[in-house]
C-alpha positions in Angstrom: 55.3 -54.4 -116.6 56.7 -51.0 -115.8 59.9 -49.7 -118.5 62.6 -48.2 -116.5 65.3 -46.4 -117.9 68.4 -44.7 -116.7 67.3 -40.9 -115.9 68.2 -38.6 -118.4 70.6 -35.2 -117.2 68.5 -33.0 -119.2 65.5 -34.5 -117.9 66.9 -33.8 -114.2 67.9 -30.2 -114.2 64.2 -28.5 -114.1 64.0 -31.0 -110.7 67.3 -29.7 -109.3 66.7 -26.0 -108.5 67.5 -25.0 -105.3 65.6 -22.0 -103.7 68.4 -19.6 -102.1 67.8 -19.6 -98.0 66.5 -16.4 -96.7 69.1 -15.4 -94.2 67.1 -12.1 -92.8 65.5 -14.0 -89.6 62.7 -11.6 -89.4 61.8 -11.6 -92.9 61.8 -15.7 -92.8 59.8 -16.0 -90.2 57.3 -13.3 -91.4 57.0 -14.8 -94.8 56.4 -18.4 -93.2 53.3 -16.9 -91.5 50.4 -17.6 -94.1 47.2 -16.7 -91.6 46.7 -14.3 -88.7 47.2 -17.8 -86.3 50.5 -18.4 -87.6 51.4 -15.1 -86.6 50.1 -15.2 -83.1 52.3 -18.2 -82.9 55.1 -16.4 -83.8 54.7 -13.8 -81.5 53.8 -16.2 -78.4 57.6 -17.4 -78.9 59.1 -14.0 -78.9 57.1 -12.3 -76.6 57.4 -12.9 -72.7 54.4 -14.4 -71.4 52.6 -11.3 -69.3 52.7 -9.0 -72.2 51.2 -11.7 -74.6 48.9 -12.6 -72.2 47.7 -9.4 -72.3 47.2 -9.2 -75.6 45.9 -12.5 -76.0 43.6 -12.7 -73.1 40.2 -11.4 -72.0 38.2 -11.1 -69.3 36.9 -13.5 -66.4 36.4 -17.2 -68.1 37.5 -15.8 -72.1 34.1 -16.9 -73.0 33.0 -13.8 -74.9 35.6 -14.3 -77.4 35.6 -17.5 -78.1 32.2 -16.9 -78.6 33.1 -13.9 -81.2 35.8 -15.9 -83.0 33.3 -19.3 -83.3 30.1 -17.2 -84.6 32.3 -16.2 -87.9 33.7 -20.0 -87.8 30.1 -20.6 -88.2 29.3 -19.4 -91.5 28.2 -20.5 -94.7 29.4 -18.8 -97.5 26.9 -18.7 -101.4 29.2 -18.1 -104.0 27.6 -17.1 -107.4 29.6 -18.8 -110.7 30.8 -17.6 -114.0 31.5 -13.8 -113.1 34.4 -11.8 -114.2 36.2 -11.0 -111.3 39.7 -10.3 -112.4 39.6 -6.9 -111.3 38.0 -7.4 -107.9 38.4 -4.3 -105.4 38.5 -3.7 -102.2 38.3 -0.5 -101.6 35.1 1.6 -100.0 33.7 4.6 -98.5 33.8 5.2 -94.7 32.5 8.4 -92.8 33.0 10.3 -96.4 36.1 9.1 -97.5 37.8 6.7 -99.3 39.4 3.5 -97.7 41.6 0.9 -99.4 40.3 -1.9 -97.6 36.9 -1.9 -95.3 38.9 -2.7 -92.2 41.1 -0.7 -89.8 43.3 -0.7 -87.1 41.5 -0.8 -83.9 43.1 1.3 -80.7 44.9 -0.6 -78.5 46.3 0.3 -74.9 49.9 -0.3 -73.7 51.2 -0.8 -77.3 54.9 -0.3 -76.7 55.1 -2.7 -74.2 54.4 -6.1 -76.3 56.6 -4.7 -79.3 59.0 -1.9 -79.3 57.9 -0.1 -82.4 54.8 0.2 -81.1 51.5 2.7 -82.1 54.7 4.0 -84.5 54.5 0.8 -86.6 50.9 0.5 -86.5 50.1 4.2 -87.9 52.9 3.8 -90.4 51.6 0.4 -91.7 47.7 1.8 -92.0 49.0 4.7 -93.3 51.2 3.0 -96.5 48.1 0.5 -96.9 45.6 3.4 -97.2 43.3 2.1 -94.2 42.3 4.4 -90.7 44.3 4.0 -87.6 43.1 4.6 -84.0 44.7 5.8 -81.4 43.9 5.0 -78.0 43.6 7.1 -74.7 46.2 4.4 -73.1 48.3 4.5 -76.5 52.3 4.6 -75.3 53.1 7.2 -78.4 51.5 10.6 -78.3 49.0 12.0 -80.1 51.9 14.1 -82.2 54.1 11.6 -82.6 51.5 9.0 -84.0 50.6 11.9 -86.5 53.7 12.4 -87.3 54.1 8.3 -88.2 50.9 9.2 -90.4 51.1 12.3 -91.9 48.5 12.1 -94.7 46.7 8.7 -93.5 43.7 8.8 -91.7 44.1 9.0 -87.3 41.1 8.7 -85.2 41.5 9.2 -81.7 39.7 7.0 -78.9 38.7 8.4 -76.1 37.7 7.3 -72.6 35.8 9.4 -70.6 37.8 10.3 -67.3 36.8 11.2 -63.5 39.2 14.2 -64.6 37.0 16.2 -67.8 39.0 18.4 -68.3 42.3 16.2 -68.7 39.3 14.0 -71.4 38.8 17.2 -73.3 42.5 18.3 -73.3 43.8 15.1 -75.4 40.5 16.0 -77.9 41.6 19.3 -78.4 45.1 18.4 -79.0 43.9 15.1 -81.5 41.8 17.9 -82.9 44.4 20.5 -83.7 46.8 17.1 -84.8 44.3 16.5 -87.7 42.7 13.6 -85.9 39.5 13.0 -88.1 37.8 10.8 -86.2 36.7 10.5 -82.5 36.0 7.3 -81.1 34.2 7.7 -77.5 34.1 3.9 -76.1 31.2 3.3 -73.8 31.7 -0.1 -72.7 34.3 0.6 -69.6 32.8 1.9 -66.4 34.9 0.1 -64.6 37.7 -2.4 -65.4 36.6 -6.1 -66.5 38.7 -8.7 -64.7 41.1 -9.8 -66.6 42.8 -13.0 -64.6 45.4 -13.9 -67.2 47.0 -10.2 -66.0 46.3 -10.8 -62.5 47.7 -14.4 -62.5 51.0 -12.8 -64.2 51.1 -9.6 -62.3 50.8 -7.9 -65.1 52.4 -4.3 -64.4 53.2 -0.8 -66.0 55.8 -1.1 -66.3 57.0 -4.8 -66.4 57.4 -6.2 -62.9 61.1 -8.1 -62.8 60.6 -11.5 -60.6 62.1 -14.9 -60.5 59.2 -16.1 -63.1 59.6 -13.6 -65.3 63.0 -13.6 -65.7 63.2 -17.0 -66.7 60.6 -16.4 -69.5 62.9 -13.9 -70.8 65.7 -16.5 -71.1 64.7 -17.4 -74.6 63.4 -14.3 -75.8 66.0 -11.6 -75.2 65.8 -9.3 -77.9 62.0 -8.4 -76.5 64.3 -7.3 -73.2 66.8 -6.0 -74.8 64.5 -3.4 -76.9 62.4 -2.8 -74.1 65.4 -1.8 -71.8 67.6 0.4 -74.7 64.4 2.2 -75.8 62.6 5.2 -74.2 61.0 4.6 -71.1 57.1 3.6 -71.5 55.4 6.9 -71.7 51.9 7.4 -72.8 49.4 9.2 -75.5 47.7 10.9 -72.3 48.7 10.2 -68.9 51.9 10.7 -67.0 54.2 7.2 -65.5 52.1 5.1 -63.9 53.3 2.3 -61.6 51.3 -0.4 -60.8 48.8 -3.1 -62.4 46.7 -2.3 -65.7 43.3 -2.8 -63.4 44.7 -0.2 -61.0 45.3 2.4 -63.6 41.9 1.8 -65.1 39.6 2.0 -62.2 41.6 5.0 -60.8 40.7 6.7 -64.6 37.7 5.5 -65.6 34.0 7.6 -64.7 31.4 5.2 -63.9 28.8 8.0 -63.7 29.1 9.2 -67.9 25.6 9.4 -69.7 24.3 10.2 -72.9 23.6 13.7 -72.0 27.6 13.6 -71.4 27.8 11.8 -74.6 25.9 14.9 -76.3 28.4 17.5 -74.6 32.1 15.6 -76.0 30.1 15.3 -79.3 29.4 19.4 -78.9 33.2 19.3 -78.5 34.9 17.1 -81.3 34.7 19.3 -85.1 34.7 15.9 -87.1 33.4 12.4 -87.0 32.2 11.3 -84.0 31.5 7.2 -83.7 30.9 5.4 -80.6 32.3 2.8 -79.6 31.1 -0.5 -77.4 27.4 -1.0 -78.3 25.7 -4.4 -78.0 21.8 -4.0 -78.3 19.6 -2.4 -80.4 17.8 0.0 -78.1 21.4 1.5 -77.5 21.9 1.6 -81.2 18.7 3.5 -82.0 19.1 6.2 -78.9 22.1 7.0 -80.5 21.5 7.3 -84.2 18.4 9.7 -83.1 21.2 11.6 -81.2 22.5 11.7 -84.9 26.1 10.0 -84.0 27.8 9.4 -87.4 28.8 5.7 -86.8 28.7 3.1 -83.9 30.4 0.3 -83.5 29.0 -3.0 -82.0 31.5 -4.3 -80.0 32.3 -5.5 -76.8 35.7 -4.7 -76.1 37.2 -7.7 -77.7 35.5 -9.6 -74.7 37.6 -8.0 -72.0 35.1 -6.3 -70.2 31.7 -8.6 -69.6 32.1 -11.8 -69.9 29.7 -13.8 -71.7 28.3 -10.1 -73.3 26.3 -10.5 -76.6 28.3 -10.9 -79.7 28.4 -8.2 -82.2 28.5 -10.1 -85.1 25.0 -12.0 -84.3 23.9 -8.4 -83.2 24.6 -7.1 -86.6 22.1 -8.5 -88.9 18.9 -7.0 -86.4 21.6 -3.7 -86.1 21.8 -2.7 -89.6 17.7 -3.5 -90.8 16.7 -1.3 -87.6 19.2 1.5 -88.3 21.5 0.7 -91.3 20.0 3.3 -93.2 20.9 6.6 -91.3 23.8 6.2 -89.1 27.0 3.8 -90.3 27.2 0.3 -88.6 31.0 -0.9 -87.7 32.4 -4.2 -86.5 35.2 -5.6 -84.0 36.0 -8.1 -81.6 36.8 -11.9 -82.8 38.1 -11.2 -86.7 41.3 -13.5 -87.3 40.6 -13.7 -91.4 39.8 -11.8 -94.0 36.9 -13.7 -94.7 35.7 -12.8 -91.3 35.7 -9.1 -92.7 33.7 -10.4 -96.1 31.2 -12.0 -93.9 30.8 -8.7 -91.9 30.6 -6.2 -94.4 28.0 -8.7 -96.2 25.8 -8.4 -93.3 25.9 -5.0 -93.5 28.9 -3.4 -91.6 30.2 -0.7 -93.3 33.8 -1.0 -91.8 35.7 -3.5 -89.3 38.4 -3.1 -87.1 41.3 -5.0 -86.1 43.0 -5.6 -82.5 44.4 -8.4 -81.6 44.9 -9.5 -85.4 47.2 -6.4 -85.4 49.2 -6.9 -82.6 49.9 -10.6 -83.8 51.6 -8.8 -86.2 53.3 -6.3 -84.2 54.8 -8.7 -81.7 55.7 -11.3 -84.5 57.9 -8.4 -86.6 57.5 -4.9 -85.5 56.8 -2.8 -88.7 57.3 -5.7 -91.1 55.0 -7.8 -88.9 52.2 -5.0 -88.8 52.4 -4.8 -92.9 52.3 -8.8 -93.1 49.2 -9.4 -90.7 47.4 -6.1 -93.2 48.8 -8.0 -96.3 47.3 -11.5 -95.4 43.6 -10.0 -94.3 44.1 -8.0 -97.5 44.9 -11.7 -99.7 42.0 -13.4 -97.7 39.5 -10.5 -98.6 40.3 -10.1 -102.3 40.1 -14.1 -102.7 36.7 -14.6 -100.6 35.2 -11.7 -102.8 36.7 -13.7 -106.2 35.4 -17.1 -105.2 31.6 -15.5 -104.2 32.0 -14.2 -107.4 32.0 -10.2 -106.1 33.9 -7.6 -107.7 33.6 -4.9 -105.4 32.9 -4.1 -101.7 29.4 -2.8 -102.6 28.1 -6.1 -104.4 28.4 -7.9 -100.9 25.1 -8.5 -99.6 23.5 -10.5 -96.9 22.4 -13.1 -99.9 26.4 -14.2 -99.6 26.3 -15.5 -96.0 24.2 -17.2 -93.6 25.2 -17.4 -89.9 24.7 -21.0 -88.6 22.6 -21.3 -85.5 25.0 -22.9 -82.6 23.9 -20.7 -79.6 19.8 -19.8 -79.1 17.8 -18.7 -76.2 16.2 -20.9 -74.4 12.5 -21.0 -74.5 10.4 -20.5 -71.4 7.7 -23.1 -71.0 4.2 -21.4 -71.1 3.3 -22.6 -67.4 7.1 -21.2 -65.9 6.3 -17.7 -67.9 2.7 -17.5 -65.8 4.6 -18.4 -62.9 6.9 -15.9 -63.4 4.3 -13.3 -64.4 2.1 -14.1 -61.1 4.9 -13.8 -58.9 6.0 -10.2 -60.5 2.5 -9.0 -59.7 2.7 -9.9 -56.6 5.8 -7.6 -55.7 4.2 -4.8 -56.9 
């Protein structure tokens, strides 16, 4: 039989302690956010929908980064057991210098316009954390400003080659006379993917006012309110534009750039030059032999081709093939910081961050920027601790395996003859 008793006061008071309510709203919500998905939560119910859309959308059917985000989903970590690792650190070398974390904050176009703070935020959170940020070509804060935000952090500057050269190599010169370190030439963007989500909304620059947008902004008006009390939206690099994103793009964009082009901008730039949108290996070699000091495999966070290779399967074939004299880097579909682990395991030197930022961003502003950095920064440290890693340079592709989900499809011997026979027969 169970003995009850009258409780005890004494016994009672430990139980009875009441934690105070936070009454700063941002700061609540902020600290409620315990992964980079609660904060894209957060921010889909503060921001109205075409700007989050933008954000959170890719191109054609979104497969490409759902395929990104589910090849990290598909990992299987080997932790090692009984290792020190109360001291476990993060930090690493990229493009000969130090980093606090091996991940960065990727460039993003149109920044302002799903959070008021902006590029601003973004370079003033990397810069406190001690990891790069990149500024893009369709940044909304110049390329003084945003080095201003960042005065002794490290600013790369993305570039996209235009029809107009001479406008291309005007923001260089000014990124390299800001202190810019770091030129990121993206290759990936001939022409504008098609991004439906932005179509569908009539997605604008700046933010078309119609009957449907209007009542989306009924329950978020401090988004409206800081986007109409706030300067206009003016950009790193281009004057006012209005009309859709697509428009801008395909009216900017130079189908016709080349390696030989490539050559010339990197004839140009005075430091780092890494480039940007790679996703096979013969790409990857042409360009280490041009003696590029980093590419990135990435492919655009998936808004450009759909159903493009993902640069994280890419990586492992990557880094044995040309690891060893240029610096691999990472992006599109890293939500955790044990995406980054997994990553920089397989051999990436650095990561970047897009959408994972801008979670952030929209979520909080400046606060919401140094939260999203802070949780990929708690996830990393505690991955490396539970593989039983102390530091970035122990990670090695012994710590990983990437589950098989998606393989080609084998040709039958007798459809491979076929297709041989009738090959021949064109020529």
């Amino acid at each position: 039989m169970v003995q009850r008793r009258f409780p005890n006061p004494r016994d009672l008071a430990p139980l009875m302690q009441f934690k105070m309510p936070e009454l700063n709203g941002r700061k609540r919500r902020l600290d409620s956010a315990l992964t980079i998905y609660d904060l894209r939560d957060i921010a889909k119910r503060r921001t109205p929908k075409a700007p989050f859309d933008y954000t959170d959308g890719s191109a054609e059917s979104e497969i490409s980064l759902a395929r990104a985000r589910q090849a990290f989903e598909d990992i299987e970590f080997h932790p090692s057991i009984l290792r020190n690792v109360e001291n476990a650190s993060t930090h690493t070398e990229v493009l000969g210098d130090t980093v606090s974390m091996p991940f960065g904050i990727a460039p993003t176009g149109f920044t302002r316009m799903m959070q008021t703070e902006g590029e601003i935020a973004g370079a003033s959170a990397a810069g406190a954390a001690g990891i790069p940020f990149a500024l893009s070509t369709m940044g909304t804060s110049s390329i003084e400003d945003v080095k201003a935000a960042n005065p002794n952090g490290r600013n790369w500057f993305q570039l996209y080659m235009w029809k107009d050269r001479d406008r291309s190599m005007a923001l260089v010169d000014r990124a390299a006379k800001a202190g810019y370190d770091t030129l990121l030439v993206t290759v990936d963007v001939p022409v504008a993917g098609a991004r439906h989500r932005d179509k569908r909304n009539g997605m604008s620059i700046p933010p078309a006012l119609t009957p449907g947008t209007v009542i989306n902004a009924l329950p978020r008006p401090w988004w409206w309110i800081d986007f109409l009390t706030t300067e206009p939206l003016a950009f790193a690099s281009i004057d006012r534009w209005s009309g859709t994103v697509a428009e801008l793009l395909d009216t900017m964009f130079d189908p016709t750039v080349d390696f030989d082009d490539l050559a010339w901008i990197r004839d140009q730039w005075p430091g780092k030059v890494v480039v940007k949108g790679v996703q096979n290996l013969e790409d990857a070699k042409r360009l280490t032999a041009m003696g590029v000091d980093g590419i990135t495999l990435s492919n655009h966070g998936g808004r450009q081709l759909d159903r493009a290779p993902i640069p994280f399967h890419l990586l492992p074939e990557v880094v044995r093939e040309v690891g060893n004299d240029t610096e691999i880097h990472l992006d599109t579909g890293i939500m955790s910081g044990a995406d980054v682990v997994a990553a920089v395991a397989l051999g990436a030197k650095f990561t970047m961050i897009g959408r994972a930022y801008l979670y952030g961003l929209m979520a909080g502003g400046r606060e919401g920027v140094d939260r999203a950095i802070e949780i990929l920064q708690s996830e990393i440290v505690r991955t490396m601790k539970l593989l039983g890693v102390n530091s970035i340079d122990e990670l090695n592709p012994s710590h990983v395996t990437q589950l098989q989900r998606l393989s080609p499809r084998l040709v039958a011997p007798a459809t491979a003859a076929a297709a041989a026979k009738a090959t021949a027969k064109k020529k």
